[in-house]
C-alpha positions as CSV (number, residue, x, y, z in Angstrom):
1,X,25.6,-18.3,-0.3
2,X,23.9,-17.9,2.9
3,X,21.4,-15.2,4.1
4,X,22.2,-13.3,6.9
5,X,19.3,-14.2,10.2
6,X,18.0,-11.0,10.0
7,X,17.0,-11.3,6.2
8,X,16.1,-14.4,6.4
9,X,13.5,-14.0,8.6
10,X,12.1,-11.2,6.5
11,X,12.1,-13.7,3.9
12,X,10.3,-16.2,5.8
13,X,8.0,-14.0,7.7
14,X,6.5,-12.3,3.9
15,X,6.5,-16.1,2.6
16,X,4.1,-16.9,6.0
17,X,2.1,-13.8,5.2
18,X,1.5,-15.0,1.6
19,X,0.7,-18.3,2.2
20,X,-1.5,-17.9,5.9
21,X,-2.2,-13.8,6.1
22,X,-2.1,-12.2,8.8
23,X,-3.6,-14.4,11.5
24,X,-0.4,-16.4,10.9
25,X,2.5,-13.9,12.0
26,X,3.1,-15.4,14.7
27,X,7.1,-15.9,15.4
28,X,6.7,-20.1,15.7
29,X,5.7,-20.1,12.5
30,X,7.9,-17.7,10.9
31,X,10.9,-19.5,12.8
32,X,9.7,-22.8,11.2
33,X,9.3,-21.2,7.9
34,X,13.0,-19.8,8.3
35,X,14.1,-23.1,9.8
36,X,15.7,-21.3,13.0
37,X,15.1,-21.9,16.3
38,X,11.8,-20.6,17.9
39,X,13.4,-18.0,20.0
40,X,15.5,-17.2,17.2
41,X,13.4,-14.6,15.9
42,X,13.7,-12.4,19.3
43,X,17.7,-12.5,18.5
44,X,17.4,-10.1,15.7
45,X,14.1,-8.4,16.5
46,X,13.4,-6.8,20.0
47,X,9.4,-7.6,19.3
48,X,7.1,-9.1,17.1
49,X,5.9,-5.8,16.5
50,X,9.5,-5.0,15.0
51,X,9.6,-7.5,12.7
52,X,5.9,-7.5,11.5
53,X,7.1,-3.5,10.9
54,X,9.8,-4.6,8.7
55,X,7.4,-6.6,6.5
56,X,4.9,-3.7,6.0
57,X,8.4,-1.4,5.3
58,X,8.6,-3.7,2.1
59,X,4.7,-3.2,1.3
60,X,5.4,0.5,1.8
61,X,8.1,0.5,-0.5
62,X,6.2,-2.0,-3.1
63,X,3.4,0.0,-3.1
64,X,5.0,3.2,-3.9
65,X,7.2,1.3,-6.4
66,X,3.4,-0.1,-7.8
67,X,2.1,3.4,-8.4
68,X,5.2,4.6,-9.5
69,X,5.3,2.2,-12.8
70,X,1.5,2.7,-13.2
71,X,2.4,6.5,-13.5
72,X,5.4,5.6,-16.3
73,X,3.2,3.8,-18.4
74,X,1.1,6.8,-18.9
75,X,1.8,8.1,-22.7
76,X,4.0,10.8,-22.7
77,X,2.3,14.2,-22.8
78,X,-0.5,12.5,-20.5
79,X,-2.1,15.4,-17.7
80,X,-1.5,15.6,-14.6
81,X,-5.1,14.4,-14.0
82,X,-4.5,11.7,-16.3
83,X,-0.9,10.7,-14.3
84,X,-2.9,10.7,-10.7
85,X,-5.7,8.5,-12.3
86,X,-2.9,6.2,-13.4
87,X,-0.8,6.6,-10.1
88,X,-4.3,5.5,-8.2
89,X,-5.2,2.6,-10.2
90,X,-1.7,1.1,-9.3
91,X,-2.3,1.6,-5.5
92,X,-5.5,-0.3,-5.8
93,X,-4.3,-3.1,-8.4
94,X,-1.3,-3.1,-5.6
95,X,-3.9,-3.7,-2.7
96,X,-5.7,-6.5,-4.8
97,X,-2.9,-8.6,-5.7
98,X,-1.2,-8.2,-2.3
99,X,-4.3,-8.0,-0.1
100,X,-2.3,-9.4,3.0
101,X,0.2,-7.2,2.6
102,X,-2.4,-4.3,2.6
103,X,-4.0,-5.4,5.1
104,X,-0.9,-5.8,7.6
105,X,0.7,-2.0,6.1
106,X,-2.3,-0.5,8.2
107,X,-2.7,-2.6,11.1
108,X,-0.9,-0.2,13.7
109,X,-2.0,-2.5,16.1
110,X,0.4,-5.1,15.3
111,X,3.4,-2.4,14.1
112,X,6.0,-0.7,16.1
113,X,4.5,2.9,15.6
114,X,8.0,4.3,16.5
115,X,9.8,2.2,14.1
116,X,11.7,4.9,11.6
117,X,12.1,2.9,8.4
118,X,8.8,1.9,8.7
119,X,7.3,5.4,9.2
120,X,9.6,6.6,6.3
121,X,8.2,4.2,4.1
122,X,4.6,5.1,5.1
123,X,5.6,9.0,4.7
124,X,7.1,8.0,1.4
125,X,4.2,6.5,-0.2
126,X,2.1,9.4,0.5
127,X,4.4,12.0,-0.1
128,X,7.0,11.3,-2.6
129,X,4.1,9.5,-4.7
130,X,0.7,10.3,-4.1
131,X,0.8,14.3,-3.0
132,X,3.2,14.8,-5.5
133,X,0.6,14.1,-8.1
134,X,-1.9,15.8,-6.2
135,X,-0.1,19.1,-6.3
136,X,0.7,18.6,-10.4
137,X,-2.9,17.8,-10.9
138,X,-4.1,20.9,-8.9
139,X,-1.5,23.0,-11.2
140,X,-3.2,21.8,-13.8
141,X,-6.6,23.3,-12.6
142,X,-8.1,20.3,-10.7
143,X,-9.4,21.8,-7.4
144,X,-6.5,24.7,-7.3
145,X,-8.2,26.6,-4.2
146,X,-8.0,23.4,-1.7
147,X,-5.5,22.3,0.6
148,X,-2.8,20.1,-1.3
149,X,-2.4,17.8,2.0
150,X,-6.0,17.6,3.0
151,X,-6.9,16.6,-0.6
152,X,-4.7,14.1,-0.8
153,X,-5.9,12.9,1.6
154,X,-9.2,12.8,1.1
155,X,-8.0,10.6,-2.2
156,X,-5.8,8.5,-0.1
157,X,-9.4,7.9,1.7
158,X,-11.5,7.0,-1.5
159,X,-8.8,4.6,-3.3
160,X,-8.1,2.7,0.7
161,X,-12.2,2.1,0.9
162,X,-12.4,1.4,-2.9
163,X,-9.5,-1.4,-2.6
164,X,-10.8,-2.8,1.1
165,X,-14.2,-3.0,0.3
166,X,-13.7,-4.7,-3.1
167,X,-11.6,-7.0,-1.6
168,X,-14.5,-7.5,1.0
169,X,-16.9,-8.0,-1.8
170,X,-19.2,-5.2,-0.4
171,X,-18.3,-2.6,-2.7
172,X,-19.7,-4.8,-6.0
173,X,-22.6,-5.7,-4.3
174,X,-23.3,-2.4,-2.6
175,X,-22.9,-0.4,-6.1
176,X,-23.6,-3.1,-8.3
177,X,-19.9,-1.9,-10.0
178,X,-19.0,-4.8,-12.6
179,X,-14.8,-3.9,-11.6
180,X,-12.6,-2.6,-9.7
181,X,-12.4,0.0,-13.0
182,X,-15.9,0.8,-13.1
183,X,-15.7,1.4,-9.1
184,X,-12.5,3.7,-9.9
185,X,-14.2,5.4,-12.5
186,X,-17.0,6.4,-10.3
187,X,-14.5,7.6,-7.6
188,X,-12.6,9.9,-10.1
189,X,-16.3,11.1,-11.3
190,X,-16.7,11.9,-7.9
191,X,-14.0,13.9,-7.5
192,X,-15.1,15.4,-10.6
193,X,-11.3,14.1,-11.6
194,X,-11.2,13.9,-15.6
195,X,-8.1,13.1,-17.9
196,X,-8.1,15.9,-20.4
């Protein structure tokens, strides 16, 4: 069965930013990888940008997907509190074991900023995951008096420098954290964010 061109320079273009990050996006090498023609790629993408969009739509989507099944393995009857702690700790274990995939979801420098599916995707993983269990934690009693969006984001802050700077290496030498749980634990502490 053969892929259609289109997919199968998705394909190729996530195997490239696997094996080389980043830095080695370019279209020659995604071409090669897809075993197409060089000028290929600009058949069934306008831009570079477009197609580097369409790989971070899947992160998007793979990230909300990670949270999502870190938030279903909570025990049933878990709080909100708990169910956000959870839904965080898959964003982050999401960033570590796809760091260039992270890295590429945020790099508007290289994305089509007016590419829809993309910016649904983005929307998506903030929204439909992550304020969501903002707003059931804050029902619960966790910070009710503060602005739903603006909290959320200021968690969407905390878990982004947690997960870059452990990637980085800074964070474990800066705090002395001995794991990625430790250096969560100490963001939920800080957020005065407990499970009961």
């Amino acid at each position: 069965m053969t892929t259609a061109p289109r997919a199968r320079l998705l394909d190729a273009a996530l195997a490239v930013l696997d094996d080389e990050g980043v830095e080695g996006l370019t279209l020659r090498a995604i071409a090669r990888r897809a075993e197409v023609s060089h000028g290929a790629p600009l058949k069934h993408f306008p831009h570079r940008a477009a197609l580097l969009s369409a790989v971070a739509t899947v992160g998007f989507r793979e990230l909300g997907a990670r949270a999502g099944a870190a938030v279903r393995e909570c025990p049933e009857g878990a709080s909100a509190a708990a169910r956000l702690r959870a839904g965080s700790r898959g964003y982050v274990a999401y960033a570590l074991e796809r760091p260039a995939m992270f890295t590429l979801m945020f790099r508007h420098d290289l994305l089509d900023a007016r590419d829809r599916e993309l910016g649904r995707a983005g929307m998506s993983a903030f929204d439909d995951h992550l304020l969501v269990l903002v707003r059931a934690a804050q029902a619960e009693g966790w910070r009710p008096g503060a602005d739903t969006r603006a909290l959320t984001g200021a968690v969407w802050s905390g878990l982004h420098g947690v997960a870059q700077l452990w990637m980085w290496g800074s964070l474990a030498l800066g705090t002395g954290a001995a794991s990625i749980d430790d250096a969560l634990d100490a963001l939920f502490t800080s957020f005065d964010l407990k499970e009961h």
